[in-house]
Each structure stands twice: as C-alpha cells, then as structure tokens.
C-alpha positions in Angstrom: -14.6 61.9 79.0 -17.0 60.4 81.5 -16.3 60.9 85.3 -16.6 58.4 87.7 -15.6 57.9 91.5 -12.9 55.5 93.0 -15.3 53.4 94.5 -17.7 52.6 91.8 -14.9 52.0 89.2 -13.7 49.6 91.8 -16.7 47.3 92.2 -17.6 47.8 88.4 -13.9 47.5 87.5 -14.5 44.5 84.9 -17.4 46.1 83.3 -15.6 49.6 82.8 -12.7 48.1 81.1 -15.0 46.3 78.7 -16.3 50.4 78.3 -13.0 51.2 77.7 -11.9 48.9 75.2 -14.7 50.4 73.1 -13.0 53.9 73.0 -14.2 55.3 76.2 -12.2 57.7 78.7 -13.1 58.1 82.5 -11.5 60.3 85.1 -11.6 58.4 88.5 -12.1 60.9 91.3 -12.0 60.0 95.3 -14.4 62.4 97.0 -14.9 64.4 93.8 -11.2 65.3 93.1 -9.6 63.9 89.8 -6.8 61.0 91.0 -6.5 59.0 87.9 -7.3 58.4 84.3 -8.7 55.6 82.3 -8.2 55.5 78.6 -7.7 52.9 75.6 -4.3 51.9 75.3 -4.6 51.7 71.2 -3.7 55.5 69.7 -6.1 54.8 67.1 -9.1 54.1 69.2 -8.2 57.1 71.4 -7.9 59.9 68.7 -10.0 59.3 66.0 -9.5 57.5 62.6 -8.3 61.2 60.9 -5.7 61.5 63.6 -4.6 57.9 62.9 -4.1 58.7 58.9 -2.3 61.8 59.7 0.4 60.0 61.9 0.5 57.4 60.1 1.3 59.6 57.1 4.0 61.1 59.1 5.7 58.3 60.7 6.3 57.0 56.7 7.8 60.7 55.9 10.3 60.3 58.8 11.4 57.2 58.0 11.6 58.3 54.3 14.1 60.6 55.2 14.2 64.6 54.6 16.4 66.2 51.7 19.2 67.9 54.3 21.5 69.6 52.3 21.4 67.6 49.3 21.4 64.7 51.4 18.8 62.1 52.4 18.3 61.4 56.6 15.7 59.7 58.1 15.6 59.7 62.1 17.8 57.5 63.0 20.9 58.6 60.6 20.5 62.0 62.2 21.0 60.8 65.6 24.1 59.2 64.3 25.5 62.4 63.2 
C-alpha cells in the first residue's frame, strides 16, 4: 500500500482513481498521520485471484447447505429457526 498526502491526492484525485481501479491501495495522510484509505471497491481486485476462488468456493458450500442433524440448512433456513 502506497502512501500519499491529503493534498497531492487532491489535485491528482482523477489520476489516482484511474491507479486505483487497477488494484492499487493508498493511505491519505494530512501532515504525515494516516486519515483515510483508498482501495478498489471489487473484492477480487483487492485480494488476489486465490482469495477470490476460495470465497467463491465458500459462498457455494453455504448456500448448499450443511448436514445438521440429519438435516440440510443453508444460511438463510437457519436464521429462520
């Protein structure tokens, strides 16, 4: 993650966004003190194409549903319950 100050980010704010959309993280700081982070919004761009898979992975085995006592839930039945 790249560091950049409050006032640079400001008159380059088009440019860093573009940098951003690529996959790029900054931490804003105002007279060198972190305030704010700037990060892709897309969860696959942000972690990493392994990451992605895994969740992905996991998401289907929750919507599946787990074996709970002989019986078949996914997520939302168990909030039901």
């Amino acid at each position: 993650m790249r560091e950049i100050s409050l006032a640079i980010a400001s008159k380059e704010f088009s440019e860093l966004v573009n940098v951003v959309e690529q996959g790029e993280s900054f931490d804003m700081t105002r007279r060198g003190r972190p305030i704010a982070k700037l990060t892709p919004h897309c969860a696959d761009r942000m972690v990493g194409p392994e990451w992605a898979a895994a969740y992905r992975r996991k998401m289907a085995f929750l919507d599946e549903g787990a074996r709970v006592g002989g019986l078949r839930a996914n997520r939302e039945e168990l909030y039901d319950r």
